[in-house]
C-alpha positions in Angstrom: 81.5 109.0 88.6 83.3 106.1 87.4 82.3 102.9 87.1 85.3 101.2 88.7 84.9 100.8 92.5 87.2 102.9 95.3 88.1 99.5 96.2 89.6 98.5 93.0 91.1 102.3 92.2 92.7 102.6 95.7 94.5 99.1 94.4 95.5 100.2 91.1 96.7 103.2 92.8 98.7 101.7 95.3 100.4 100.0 92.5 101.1 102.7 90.3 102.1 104.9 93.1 104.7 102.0 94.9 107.2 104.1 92.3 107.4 107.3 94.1 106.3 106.8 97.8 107.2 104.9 101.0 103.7 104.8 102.0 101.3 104.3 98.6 98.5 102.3 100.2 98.2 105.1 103.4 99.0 107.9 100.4 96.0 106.5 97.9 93.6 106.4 101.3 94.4 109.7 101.6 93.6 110.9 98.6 90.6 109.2 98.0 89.6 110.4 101.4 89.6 113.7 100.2 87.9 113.0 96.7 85.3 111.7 98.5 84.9 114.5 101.3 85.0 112.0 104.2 88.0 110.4 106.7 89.8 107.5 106.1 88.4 105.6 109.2 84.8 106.3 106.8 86.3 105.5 103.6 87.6 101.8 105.3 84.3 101.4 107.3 81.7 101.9 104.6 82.5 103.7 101.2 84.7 100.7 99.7 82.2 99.6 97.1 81.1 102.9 96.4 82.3 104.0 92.9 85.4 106.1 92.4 84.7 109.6 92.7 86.1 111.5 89.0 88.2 113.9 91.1 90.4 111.5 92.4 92.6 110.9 89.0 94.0 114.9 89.3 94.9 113.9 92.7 96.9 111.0 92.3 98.3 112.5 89.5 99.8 115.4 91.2 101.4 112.3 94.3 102.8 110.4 91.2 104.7 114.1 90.7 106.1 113.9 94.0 103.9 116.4 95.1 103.1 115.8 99.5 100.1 114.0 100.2 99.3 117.2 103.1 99.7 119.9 100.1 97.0 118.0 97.9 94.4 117.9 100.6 95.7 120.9 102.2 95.7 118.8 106.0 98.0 117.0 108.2 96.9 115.1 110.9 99.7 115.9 113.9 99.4 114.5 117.9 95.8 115.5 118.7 95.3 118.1 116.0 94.9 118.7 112.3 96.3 121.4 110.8 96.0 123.1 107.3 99.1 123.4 105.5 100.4 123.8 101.7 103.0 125.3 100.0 106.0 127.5 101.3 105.5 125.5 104.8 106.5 122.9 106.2 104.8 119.8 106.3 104.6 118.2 110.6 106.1 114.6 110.7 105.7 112.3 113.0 108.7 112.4 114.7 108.4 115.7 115.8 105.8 114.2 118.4 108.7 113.1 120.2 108.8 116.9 121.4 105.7 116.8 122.8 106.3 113.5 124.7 109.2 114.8 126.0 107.4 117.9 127.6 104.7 116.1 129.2 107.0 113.6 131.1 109.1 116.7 132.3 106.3 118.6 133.3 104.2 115.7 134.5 101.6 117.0 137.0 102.7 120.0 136.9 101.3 122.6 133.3 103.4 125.0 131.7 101.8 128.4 131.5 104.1 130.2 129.1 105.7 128.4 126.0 107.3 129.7 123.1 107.5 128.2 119.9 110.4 128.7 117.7 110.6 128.0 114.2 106.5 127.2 114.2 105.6 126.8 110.4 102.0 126.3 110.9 102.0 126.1 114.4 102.6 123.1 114.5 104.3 122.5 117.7 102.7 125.2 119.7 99.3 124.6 119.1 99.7 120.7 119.6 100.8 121.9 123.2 98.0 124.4 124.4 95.9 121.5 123.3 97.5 119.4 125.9 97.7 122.5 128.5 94.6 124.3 128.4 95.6 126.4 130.6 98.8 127.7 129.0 99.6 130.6 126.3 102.5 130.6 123.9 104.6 132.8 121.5 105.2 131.3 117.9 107.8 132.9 116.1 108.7 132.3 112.4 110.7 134.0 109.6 108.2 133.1 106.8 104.9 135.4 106.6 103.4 131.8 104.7 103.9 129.9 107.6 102.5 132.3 110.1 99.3 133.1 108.3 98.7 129.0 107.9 99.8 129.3 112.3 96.6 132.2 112.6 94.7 129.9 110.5 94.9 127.0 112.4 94.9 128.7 116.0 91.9 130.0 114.6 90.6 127.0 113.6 91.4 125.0 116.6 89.4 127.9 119.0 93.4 129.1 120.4 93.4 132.2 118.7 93.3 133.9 122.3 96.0 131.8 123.7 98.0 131.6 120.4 100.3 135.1 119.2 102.0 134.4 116.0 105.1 137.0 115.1 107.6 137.5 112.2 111.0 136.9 113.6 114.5 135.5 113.6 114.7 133.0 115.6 115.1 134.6 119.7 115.7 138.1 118.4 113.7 140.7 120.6 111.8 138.0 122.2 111.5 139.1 126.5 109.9 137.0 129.3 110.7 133.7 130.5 109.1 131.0 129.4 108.0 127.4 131.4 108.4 125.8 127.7 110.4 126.1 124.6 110.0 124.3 121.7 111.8 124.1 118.5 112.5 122.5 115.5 114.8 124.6 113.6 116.5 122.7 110.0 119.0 120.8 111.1 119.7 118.9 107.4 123.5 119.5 106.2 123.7 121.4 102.8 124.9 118.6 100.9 122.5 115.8 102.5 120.6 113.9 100.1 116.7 114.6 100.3 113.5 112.5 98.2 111.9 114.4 95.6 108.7 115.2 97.7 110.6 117.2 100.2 113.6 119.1 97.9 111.3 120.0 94.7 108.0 120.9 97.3 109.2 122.4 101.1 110.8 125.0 101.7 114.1 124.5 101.7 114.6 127.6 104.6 113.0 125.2 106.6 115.2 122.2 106.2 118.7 123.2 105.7 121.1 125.0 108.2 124.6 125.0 106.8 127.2 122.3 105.9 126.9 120.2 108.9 123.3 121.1 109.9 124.3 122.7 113.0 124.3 127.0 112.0 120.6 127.5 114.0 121.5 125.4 116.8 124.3 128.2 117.1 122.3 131.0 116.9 119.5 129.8 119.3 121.1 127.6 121.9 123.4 130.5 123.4 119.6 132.5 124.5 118.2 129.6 126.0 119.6 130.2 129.2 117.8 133.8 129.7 114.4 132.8 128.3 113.6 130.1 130.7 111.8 129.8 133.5 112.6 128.7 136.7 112.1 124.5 136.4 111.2 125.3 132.5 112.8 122.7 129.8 113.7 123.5 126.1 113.2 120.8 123.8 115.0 121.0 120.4 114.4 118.2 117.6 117.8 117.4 116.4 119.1 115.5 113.2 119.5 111.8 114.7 123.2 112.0 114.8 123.6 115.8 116.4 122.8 114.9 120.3 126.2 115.1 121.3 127.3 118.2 119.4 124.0 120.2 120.4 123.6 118.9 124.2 128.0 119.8 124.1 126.2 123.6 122.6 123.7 123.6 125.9 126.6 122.5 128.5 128.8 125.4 127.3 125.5 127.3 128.7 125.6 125.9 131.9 122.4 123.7 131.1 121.8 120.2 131.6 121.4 117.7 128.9 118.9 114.5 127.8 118.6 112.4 124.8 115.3 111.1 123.6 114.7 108.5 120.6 111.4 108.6 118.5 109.3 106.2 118.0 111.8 104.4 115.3 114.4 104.1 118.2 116.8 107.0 116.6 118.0 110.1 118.7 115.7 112.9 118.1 115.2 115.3 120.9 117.8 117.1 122.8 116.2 118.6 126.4 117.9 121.1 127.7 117.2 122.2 131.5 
């Protein structure tokens, strides 16, 4: 142990890490979180004066590499749910919790019984519904056998491994049945889009790019919708925050009807499609 307090390391970290992160006060918490085996809620609460823990030097030098905060501790906290993750999937942001929003004002009182998940990574999306639903089963489909076996994991984990099926696939390919909900969030970032160094040198980048203008999955999944959903069922697609128009104009040419939704920083980023 050192000598030096957590509260005076998780300042010099902050500091040093202000270089290569958005977010260095929340990514040194983190970190030392995880050093010392506890939450962050704990570590601000009651472990402050306790001395810095010798582990959490490796960690924060692996952040000041631009390496994510959720593939150093191996978690990421997303909706109700944490999930493991680490390399070769990608990480859940908090945007994407727009998608879940979005379904429970469609669905309201009423609970979705079948949902597919398309695109899951971890299963991210999927399981953060059947914790909202109970009731309700779902499909995950991904193209990466990393991904799924993190998605097993953490259905495992989470006691949904009887509600939860994970499968290798390409996007709607094979899939039968209707489904009450669909969710997806394929990559929707254009080939020449800049990126940070913590998401082009660390995720996947099968997971984040889709062709010049973002737009090649949207393609390839939007035209299906229309035979995979349920009566009264909704699909709800994260979309880049300037693609509402051209993926709601892909779900019109379908005969489906359209809605916009903004996430919580007021920027388009779900397109529902009913």
């Amino acid at each position: 142990m050192s000598e030096r307090s957590v509260r005076a390391a998780l300042a010099d970290a902050t500091r040093r890490l202000d270089a290569v992160s958005d977010t260095p006060r929340l990514d040194a918490e983190l970190l030392m979180a995880h050093a010392l085996g506890t939450t962050r809620d704990r570590l601000l609460l009651g472990r402050l004066r306790d001395p810095e823990p010798e582990s959490f030097a490796a960690l924060l030098a692996r952040r000041l590499t631009h390496e994510p905060v959720a593939y150093i501790t191996g978690t990421r906290a997303f909706w109700t749910i944490d999930l493991a993750v680490g390399p070769g999937v990608l990480i859940p942001r908090p945007d994407s919790e727009t998608l879940i929003e979005t379904a429970l004002a469609w669905f309201g009182a009423r609970a979705p019984r079948h949902i597919l998940d398309l695109g899951t990574g971890p299963g991210t999306l999927l399981l953060a519904a059947l914790a909202e639903w109970p009731e309700a089963e779902g499909l995950g489909i991904d193209a990466s056998e990393t991904a799924l076996g993190y998605a097993r994991r953490n259905a495992e984990a989470l006691g949904m491994a009887t509600r939860a099926v994970f499968r290798l696939g390409n996007w709607t390919a094979g899939i039968e049945g209707c489904f009450d909900l669909i969710l997806a969030n394929p990559p929707y970032i254009g080939s020449d889009e800049p990126l940070p160094p913590q998401v082009l040198d660390h995720e996947p980048a099968e997971a984040l790019f889709a062709g010049s203008d973002g737009l090649a999955d949207y393609r390839r999944i939007v035209p299906a919708l229309p035979a995979l959903l349920a009566p009264g069922g909704a699909a709800i697609l994260e979309i880049g925050w300037t693609q509402g128009d051209a993926v709601s104009f892909l779900g019109q040419e379908q005969g489906l009807s359209s809605r916009v939704y903004k996430d919580m920083g007021g920027r388009p980023r779900v397109v529902r499609l009913t």
